[in-house]
N, C-alpha and C positions, 0 to 999 in steps of 0.2 A: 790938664791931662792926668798928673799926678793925682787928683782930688777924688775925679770920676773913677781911677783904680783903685781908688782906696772903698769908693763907694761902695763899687761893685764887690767888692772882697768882702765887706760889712755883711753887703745883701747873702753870700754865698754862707758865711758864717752860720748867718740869726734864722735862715730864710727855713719857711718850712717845708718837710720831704713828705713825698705823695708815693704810692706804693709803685706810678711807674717811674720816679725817679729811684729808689730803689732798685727796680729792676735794671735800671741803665748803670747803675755805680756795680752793680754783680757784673754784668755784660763789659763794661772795663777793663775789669780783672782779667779777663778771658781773651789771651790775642788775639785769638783765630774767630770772635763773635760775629753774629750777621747784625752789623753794628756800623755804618760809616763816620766815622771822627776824623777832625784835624787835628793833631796838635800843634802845640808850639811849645817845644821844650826848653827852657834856657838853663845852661850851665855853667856855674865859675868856679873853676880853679885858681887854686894859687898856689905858689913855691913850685911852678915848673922850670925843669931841666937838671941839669948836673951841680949847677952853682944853686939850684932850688930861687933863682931870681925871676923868674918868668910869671905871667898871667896869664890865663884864658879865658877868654869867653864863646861860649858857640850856643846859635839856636838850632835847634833840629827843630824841621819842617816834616812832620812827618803822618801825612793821608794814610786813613785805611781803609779800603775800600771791599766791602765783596761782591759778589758777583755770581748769581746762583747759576749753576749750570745746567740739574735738573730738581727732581725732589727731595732726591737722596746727596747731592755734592754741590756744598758751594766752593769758590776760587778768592782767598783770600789776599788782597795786594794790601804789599805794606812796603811804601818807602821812609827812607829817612837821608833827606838832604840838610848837612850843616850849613851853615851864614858862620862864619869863625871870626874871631877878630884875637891878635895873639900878641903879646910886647916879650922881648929878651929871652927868648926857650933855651938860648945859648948863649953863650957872651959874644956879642959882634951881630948879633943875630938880625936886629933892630923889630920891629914890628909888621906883623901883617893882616888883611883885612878881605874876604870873599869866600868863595866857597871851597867845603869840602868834599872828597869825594860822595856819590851816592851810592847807596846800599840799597838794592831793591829786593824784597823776598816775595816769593808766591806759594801761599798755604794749599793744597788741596785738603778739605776737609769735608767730614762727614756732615749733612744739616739740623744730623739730632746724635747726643750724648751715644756713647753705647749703652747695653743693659747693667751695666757696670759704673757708669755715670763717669766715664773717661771722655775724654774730650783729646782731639787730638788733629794734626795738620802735618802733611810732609809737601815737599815741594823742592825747589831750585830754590839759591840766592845769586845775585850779579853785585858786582863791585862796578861802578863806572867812574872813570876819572874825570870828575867834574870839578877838580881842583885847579881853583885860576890860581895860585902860586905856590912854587914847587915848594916851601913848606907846609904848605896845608894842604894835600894831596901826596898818594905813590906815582902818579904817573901811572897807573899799568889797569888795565884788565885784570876782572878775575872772576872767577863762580866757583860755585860748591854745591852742597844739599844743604836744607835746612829741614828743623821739624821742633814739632810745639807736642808735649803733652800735660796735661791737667785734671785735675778732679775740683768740682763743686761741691759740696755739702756743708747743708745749714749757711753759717755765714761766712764759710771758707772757701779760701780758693788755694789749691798747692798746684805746681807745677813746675815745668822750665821749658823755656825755651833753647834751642842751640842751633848754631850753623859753622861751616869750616868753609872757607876763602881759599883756592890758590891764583895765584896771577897764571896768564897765558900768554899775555901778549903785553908790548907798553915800551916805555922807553928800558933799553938794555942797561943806562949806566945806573938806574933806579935798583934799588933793593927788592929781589922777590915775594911776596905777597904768600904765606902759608900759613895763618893764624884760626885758632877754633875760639867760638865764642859762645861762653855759657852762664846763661840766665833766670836760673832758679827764684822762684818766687813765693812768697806766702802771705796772704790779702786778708780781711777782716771786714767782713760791712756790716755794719747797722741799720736798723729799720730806719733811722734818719736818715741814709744815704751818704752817711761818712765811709770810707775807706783807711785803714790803715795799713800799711804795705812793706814789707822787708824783702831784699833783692840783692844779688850780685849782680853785677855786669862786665864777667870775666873774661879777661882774652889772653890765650896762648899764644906766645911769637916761635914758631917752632923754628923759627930762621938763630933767632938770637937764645932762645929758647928760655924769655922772661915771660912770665908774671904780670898784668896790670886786674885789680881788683879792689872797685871800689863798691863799697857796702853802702846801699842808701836805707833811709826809713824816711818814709812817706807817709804824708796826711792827706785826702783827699776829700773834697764834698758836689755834689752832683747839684745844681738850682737854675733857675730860668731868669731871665730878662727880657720882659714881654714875651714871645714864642721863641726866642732862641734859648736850647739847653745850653751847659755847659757845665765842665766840671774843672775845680782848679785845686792842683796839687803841688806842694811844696814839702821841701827835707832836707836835711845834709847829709852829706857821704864824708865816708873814709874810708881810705887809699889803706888796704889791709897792708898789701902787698901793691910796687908801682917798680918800671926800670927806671933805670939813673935821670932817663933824658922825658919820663912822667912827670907826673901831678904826684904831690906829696902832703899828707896827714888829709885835711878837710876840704871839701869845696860845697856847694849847695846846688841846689836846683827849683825852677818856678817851672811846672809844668800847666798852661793853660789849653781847654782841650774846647773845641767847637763839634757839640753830637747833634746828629743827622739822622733820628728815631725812624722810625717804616711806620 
């Protein structure tokens, strides 16, 4: 198993880029694209909690899907459900292993740039509690707005994404749900179909009123195996800023993405 991923990584490495793998590694970059992808994101931390003795790992399952509604608007779906697996976040804590809440966001978007070459998506987000143990879940309900905006040019892509959560309903003895989430990004492609990608993925706890901010830098490459595309990204982050009961200095990330061209 191990051999065949290593294979494939070689092949993504050495393999050669065709001007429409190119255009798929730009299309990427851009959340709100008429674009369907899977990914599969894996994430590990370490030095979580208060004693910093904790580990994490979680995969985010996360489809995108659009959906055009006429000439001029498409409906951009994007979830992300975690697979978590987590040891000691607390002293006593012991370990746990299933899912975490999902986050479902819906883009509406325009199906061409403005004259300006802005790109951009507003819409709803949902919180659902698909957390089968009450450490790796709120227990609650919640929604908010969400929205994307970006610019393309040449081999750039600037943007961010943001949305804001409140709980509404859920179990009462759980802590409230009011946190903003903000995802600035800045992308680089090559005529090869590399990616290189710098990002936050900040979240405001307006409850406790912390901090979590970790900085990733990513490398990506867009190449095929027999007719299936795909692109595979990987990087480490740092925890700029994290609260006590966070992830502390480094973790990494393997992002493997299954694309679905028109």
């Amino acid at each position: 198993m191990y051999r065949n991923f290593a294979a494939i990584l070689l092949l993504a490495l050495f393999s050669s880029a065709s001007s429409a793998d190119e255009d798929l590694a730009k299309k990427l970059s851009n959340p709100v694209a008429d674009l369907i992808s899977v990914p599969f994101q894996y994430n590990w931390d370490n030095r979580v909690g208060p004693t910093e003795g904790g580990r994490r790992f979680t995969l985010n399952v996360q489809p995108v899907i659009p959906i055009s509604i006429n000439e001029k608007w498409n409906l951009i779906s994007r979830t992300i459900l975690p697979v978590m697996n987590q040891e000691n976040i607390f002293p006593g804590s012991g370990d746990q292993t299933g899912l975490g809440d999902t986050v479902q966001s819906a883009f509406f978007s325009p199906a061409e740039p403005s004259a300006g070459g802005i790109t951009w998506g507003v819409g709803p987000v949902f919180l659902v509690p698909t957390g089968t143990e009450p450490l790796l879940g709120t227990e609650k309900w919640g929604a908010g707005p969400t929205g994307v905006v970006l610019k393309q040019t040449g081999p750039w892509t600037i943007g961010s994404l943001v949305n804001h959560i409140w709980s509404f309903a859920g179990d009462d003895n759980r802590a409230d749900v009011n946190s903003t989430f903000v995802q600035p990004f800045l992308a680089y492609n090559t005529p090869k179909s590399w990616t290189f990608t710098l990002q936050t993925e900040s979240t405001y706890d307006w409850e406790t009123e912390q901090w979590n901010v970790p900085v990733h830098f990513l490398v990506a490459k867009v190449f095929k195996v027999g007719k299936q595309t795909y692109q595979v990204q990987a990087g480490p982050r740092y925890y700029a800023e994290s609260p006590a009961t966070g992830s502390q200095d480094w973790g990494f990330r393997l992002n493997w993405i299954m694309l679905f061209p028109k």
